[in-house]
N, CA, C and O atoms as a DFTB+ gen file, in Angstrom:
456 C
 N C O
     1  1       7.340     -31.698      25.288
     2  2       7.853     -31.323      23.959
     3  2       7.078     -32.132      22.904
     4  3       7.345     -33.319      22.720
     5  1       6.142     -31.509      22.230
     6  2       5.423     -32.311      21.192
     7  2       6.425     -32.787      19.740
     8  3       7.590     -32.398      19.646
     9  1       5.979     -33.388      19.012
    10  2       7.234     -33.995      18.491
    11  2       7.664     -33.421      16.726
    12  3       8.472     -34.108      16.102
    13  1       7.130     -32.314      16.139
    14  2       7.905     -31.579      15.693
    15  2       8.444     -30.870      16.379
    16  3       9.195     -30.230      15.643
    17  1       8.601     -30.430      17.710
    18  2       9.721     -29.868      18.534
    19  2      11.200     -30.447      18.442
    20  3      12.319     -30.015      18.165
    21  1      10.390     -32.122      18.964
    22  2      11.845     -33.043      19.016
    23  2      12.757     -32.833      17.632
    24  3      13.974     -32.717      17.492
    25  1      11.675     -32.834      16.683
    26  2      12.107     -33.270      14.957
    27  2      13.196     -31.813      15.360
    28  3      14.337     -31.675      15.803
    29  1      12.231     -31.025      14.973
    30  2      13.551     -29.518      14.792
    31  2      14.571     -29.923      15.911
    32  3      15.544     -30.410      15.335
    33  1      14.713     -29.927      16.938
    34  2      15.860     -29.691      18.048
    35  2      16.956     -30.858      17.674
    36  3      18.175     -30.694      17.713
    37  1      16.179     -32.247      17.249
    38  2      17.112     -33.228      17.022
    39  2      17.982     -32.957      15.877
    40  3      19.149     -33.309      15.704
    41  1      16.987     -32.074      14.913
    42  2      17.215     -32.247      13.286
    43  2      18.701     -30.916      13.325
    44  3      19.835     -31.041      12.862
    45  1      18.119     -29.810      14.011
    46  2      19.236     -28.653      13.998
    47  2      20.778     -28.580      13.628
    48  3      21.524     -28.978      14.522
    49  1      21.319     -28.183      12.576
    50  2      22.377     -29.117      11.715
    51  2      22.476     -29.747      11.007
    52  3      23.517     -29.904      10.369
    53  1      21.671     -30.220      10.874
    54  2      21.637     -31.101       9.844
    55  2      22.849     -32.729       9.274
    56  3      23.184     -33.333       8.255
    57  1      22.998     -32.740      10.268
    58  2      24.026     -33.952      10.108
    59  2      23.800     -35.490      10.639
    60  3      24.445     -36.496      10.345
    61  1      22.856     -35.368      11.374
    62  2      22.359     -36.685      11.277
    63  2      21.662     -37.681      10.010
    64  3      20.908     -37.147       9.196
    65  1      21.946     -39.007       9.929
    66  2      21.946     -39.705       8.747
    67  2      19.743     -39.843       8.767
    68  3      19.168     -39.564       9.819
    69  1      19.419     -40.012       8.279
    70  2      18.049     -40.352       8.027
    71  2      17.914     -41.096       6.690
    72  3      18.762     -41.207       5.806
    73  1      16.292     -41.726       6.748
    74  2      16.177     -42.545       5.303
    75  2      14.937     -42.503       5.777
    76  3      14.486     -42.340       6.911
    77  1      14.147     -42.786       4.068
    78  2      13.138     -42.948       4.342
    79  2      12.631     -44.229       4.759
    80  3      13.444     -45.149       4.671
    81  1      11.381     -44.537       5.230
    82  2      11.394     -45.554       5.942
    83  2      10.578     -46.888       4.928
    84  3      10.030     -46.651       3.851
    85  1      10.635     -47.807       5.352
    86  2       9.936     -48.616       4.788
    87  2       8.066     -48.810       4.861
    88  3       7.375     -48.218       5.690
    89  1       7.672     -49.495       4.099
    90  2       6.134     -49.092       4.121
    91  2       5.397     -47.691       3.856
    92  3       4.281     -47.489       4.333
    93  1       6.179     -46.561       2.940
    94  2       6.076     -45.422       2.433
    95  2       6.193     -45.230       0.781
    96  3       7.339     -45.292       0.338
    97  1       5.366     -45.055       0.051
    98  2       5.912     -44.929      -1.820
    99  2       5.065     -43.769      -1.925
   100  3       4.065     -43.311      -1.372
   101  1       5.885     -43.467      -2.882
   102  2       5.160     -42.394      -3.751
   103  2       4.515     -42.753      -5.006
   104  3       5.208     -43.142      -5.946
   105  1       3.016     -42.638      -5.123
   106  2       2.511     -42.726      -6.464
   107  2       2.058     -41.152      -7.275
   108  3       2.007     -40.137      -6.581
   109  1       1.872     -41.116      -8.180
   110  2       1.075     -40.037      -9.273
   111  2      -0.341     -40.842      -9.230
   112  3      -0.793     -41.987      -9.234
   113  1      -0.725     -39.521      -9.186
   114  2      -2.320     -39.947      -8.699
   115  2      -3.438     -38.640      -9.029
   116  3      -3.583     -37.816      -8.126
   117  1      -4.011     -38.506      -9.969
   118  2      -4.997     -37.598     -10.496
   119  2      -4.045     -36.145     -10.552
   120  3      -4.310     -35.096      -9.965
   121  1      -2.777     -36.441     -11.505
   122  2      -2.150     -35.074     -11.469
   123  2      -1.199     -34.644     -10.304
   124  3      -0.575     -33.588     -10.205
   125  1      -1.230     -35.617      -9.519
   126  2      -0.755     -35.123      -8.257
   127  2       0.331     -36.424      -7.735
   128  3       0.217     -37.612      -8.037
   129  1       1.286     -35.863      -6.957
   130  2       2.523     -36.912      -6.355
   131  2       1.878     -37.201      -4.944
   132  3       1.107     -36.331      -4.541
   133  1       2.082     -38.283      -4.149
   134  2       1.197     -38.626      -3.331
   135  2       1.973     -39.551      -2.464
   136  3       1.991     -40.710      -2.880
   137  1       2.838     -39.244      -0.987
   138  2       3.334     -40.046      -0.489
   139  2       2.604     -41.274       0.352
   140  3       2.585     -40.988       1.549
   141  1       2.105     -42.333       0.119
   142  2       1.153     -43.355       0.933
   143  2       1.780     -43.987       2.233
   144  3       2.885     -44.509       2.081
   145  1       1.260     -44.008       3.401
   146  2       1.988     -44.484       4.247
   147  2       0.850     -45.968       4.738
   148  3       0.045     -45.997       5.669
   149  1       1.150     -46.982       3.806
   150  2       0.347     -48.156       4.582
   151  2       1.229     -49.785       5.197
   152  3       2.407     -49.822       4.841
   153  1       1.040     -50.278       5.528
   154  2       1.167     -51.644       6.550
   155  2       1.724     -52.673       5.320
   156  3       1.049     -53.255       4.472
   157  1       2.985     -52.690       5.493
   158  2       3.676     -52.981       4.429
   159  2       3.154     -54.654       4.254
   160  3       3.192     -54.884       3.046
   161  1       2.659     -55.959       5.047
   162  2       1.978     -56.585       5.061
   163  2       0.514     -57.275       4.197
   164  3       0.139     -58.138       3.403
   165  1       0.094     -56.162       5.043
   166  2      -1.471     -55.805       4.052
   167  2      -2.287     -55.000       3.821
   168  3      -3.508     -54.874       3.912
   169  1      -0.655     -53.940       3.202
   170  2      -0.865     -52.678       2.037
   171  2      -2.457     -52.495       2.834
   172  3      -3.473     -52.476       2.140
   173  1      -2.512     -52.391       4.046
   174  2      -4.000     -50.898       4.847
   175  2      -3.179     -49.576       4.482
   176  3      -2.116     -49.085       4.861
   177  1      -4.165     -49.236       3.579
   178  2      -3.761     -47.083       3.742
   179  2      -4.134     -46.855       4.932
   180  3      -5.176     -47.161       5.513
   181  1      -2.898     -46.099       5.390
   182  2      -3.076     -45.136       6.449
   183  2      -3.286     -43.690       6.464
   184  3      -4.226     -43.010       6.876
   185  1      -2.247     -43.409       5.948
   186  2      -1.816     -41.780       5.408
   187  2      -1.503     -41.473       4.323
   188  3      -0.769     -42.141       3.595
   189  1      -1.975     -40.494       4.070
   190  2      -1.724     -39.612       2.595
   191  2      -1.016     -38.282       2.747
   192  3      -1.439     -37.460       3.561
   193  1       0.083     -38.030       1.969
   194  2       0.540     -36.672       1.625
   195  2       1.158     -36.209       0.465
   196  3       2.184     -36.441      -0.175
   197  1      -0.078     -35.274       0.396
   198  2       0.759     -34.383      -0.973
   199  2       2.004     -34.091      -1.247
   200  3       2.590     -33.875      -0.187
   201  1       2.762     -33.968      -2.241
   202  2       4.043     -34.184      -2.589
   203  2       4.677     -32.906      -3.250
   204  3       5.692     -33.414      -3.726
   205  1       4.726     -31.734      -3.546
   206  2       5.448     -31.017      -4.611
   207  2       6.028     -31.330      -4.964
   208  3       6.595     -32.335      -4.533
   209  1       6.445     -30.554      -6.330
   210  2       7.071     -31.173      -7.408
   211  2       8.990     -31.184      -6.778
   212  3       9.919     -31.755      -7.350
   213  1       9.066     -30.387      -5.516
   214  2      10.134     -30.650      -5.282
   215  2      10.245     -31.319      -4.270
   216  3      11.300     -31.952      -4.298
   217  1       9.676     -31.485      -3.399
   218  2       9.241     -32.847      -2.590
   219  2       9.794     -34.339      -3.217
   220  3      10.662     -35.116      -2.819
   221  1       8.783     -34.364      -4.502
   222  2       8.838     -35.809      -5.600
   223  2      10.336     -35.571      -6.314
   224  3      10.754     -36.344      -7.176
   225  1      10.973     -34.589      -5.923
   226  2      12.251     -34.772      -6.220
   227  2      13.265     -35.257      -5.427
   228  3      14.052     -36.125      -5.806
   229  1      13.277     -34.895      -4.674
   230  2      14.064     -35.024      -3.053
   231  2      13.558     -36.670      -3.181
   232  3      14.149     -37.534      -3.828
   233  1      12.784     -36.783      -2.689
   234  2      11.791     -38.484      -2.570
   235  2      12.621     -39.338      -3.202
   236  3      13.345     -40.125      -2.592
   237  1      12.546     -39.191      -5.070
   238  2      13.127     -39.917      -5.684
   239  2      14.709     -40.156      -5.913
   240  3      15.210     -41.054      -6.591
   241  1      15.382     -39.137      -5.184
   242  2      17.179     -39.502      -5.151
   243  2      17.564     -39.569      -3.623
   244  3      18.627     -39.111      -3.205
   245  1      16.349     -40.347      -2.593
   246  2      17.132     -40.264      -1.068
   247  2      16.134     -41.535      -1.452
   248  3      16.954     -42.452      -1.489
   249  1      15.295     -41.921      -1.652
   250  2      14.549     -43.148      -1.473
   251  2      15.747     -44.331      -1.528
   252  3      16.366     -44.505      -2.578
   253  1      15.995     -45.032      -0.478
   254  2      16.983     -45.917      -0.560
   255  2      18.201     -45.879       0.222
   256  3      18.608     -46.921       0.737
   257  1      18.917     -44.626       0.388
   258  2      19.811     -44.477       0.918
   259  2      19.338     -43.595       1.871
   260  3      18.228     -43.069       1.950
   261  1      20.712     -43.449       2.885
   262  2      21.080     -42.655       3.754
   263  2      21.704     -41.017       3.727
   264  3      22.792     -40.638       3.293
   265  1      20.869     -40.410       4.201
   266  2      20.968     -38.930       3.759
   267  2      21.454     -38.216       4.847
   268  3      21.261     -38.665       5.977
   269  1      22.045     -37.188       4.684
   270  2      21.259     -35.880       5.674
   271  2      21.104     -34.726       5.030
   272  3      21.044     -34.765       3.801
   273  1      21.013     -33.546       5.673
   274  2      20.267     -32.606       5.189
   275  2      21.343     -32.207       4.174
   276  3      20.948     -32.292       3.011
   277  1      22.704     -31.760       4.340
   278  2      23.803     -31.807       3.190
   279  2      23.089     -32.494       1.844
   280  3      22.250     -31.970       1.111
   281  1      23.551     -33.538       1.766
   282  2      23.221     -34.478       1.145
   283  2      21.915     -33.273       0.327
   284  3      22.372     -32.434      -0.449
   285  1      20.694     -33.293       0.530
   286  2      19.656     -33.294       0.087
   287  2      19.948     -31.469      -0.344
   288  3      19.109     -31.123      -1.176
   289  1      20.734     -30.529      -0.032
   290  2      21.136     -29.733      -0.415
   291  2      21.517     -29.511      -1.840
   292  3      21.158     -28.736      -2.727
   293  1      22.521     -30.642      -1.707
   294  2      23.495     -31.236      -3.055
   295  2      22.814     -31.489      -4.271
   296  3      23.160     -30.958      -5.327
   297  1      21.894     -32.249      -4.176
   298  2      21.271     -32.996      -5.059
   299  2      19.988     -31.704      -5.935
   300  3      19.832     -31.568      -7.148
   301  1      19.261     -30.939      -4.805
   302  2      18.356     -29.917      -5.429
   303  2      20.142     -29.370      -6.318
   304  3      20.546     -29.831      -7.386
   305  1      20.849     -28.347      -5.473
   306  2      21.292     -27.496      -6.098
   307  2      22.162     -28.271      -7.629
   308  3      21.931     -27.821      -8.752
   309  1      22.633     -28.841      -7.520
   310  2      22.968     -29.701      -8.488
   311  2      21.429     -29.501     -10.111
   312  3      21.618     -29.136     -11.272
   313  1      20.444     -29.816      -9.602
   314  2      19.627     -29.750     -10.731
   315  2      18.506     -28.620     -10.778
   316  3      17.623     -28.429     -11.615
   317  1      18.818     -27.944      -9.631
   318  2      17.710     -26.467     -10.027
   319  2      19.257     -25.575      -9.594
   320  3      20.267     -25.891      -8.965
   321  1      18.699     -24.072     -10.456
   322  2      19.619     -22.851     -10.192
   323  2      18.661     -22.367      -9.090
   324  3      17.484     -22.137      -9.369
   325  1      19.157     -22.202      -7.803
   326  2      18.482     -21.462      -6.733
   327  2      19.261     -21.142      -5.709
   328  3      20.292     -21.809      -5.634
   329  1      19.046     -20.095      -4.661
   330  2      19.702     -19.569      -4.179
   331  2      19.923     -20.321      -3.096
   332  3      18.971     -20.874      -2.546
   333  1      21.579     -20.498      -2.487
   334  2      21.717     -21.614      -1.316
   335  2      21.140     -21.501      -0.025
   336  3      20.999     -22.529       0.637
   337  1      20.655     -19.994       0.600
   338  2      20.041     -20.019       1.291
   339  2      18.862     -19.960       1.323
   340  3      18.296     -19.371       2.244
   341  1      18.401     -20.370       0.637
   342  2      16.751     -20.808       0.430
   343  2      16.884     -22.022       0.215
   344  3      16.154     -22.610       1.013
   345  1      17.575     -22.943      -0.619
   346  2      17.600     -24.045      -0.734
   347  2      17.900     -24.717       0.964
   348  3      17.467     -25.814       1.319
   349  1      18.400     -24.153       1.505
   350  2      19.333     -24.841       3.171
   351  2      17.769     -24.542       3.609
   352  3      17.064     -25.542       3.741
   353  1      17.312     -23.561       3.789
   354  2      15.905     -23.147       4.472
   355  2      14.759     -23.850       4.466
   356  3      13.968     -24.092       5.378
   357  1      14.764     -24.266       2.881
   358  2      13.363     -25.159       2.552
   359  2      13.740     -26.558       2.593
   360  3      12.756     -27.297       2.565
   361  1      15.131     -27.298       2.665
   362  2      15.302     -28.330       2.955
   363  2      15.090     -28.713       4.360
   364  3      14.539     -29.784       4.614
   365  1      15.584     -27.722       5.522
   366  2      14.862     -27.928       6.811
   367  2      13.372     -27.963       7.128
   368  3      12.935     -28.697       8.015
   369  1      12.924     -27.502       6.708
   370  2      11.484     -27.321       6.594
   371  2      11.038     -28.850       5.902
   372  3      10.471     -29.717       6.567
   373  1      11.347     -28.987       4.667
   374  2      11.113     -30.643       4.389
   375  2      11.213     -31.331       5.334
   376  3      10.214     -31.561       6.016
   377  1      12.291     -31.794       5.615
   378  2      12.971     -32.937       6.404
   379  2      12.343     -32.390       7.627
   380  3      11.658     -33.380       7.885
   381  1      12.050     -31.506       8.626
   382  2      11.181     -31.467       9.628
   383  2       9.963     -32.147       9.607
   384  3       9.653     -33.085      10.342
   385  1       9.148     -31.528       8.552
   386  2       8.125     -31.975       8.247
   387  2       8.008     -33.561       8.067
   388  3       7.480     -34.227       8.957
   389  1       8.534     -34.188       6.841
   390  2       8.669     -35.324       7.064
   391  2       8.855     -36.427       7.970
   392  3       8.413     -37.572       7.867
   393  1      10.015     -35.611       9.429
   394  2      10.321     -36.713      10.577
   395  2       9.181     -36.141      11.113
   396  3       9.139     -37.045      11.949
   397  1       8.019     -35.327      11.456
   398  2       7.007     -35.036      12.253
   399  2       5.760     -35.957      11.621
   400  3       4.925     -36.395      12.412
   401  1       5.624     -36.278      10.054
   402  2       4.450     -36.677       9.892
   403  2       4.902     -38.557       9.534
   404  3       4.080     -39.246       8.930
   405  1       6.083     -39.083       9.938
   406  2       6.580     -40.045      10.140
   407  2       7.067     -40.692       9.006
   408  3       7.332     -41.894       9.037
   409  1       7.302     -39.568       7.364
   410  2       7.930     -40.761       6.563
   411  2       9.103     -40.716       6.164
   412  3       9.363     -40.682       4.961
   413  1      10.142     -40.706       7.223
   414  2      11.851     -40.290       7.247
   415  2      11.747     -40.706       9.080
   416  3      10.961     -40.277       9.925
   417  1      13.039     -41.832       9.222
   418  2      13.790     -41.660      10.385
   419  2      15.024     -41.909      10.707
   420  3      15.713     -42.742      10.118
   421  1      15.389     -41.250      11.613
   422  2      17.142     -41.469      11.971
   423  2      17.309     -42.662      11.792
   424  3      16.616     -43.608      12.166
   425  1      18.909     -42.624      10.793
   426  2      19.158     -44.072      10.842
   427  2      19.832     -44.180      12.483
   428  3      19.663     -45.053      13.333
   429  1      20.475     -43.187      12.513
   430  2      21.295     -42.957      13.572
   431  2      21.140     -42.145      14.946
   432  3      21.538     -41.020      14.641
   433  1      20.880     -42.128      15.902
   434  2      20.658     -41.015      17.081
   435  2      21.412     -39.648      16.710
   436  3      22.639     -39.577      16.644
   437  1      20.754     -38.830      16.533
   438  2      21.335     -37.206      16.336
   439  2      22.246     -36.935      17.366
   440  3      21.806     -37.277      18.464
   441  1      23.296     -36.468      17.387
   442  2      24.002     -35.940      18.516
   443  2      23.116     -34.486      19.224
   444  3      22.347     -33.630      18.788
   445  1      23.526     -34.703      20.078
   446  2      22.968     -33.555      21.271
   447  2      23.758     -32.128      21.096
   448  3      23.126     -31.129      21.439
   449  1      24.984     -31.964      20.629
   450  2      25.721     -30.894      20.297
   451  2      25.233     -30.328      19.369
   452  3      25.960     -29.376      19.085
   453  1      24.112     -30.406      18.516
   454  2      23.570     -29.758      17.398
   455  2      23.225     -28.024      17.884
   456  3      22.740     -27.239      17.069
């Protein structure tokens, strides 16, 4: 099972707690939002990822705390008018993405009943 497999199968439901992790920021950078993933130590870049503008939204009201996918539901629909099942759709798709390219992890073990 390669490990956006795990991400989706663990993630399914969305009720497990996640955060983002430490040694991850987001800067603005030539027009663009830019998640950096370097060695919190001695700040080595590792990874780079582009950010959308709703990405750099999500980012900036879970950075810190403990989320799950609810949670991150709440917060878009709260400040954009959009439809809830697209919003539930593209928030899985985030948060997949994110636990696959490593900058979000369970705070908590996902239950298996998902």
């Amino acid at each position: 099972i390669d490990e956006e497999e795990r991400c989706i199968t663990a993630y399914r439901g969305g009720h497990a707690k996640m955060r983002i992790k430490s040694g991850v920021d987001v800067y603005h950078m030539l027009g663009q939002d830019v998640a950096i993933v370097h060695e919190t130590e001695n700040i080595v870049l590792q990874r780079v990822f582009l950010l959308n503008e709703l990405a750099t939204f999500v980012w900036h009201q879970m950075k810190g705390k403990d989320f799950t996918e609810t949670d991150v539901q709440k917060v878009i629909l709260e400040e954009y008018e959009a439809d809830v099942a697209k919003v539930q759709a593209d928030v899985q798709q985030l948060v997949v993405s994110w636990l696959a390219q490593g900058l979000i992890d369970y705070c908590e073990e996902p239950s298996a009943e998902k």
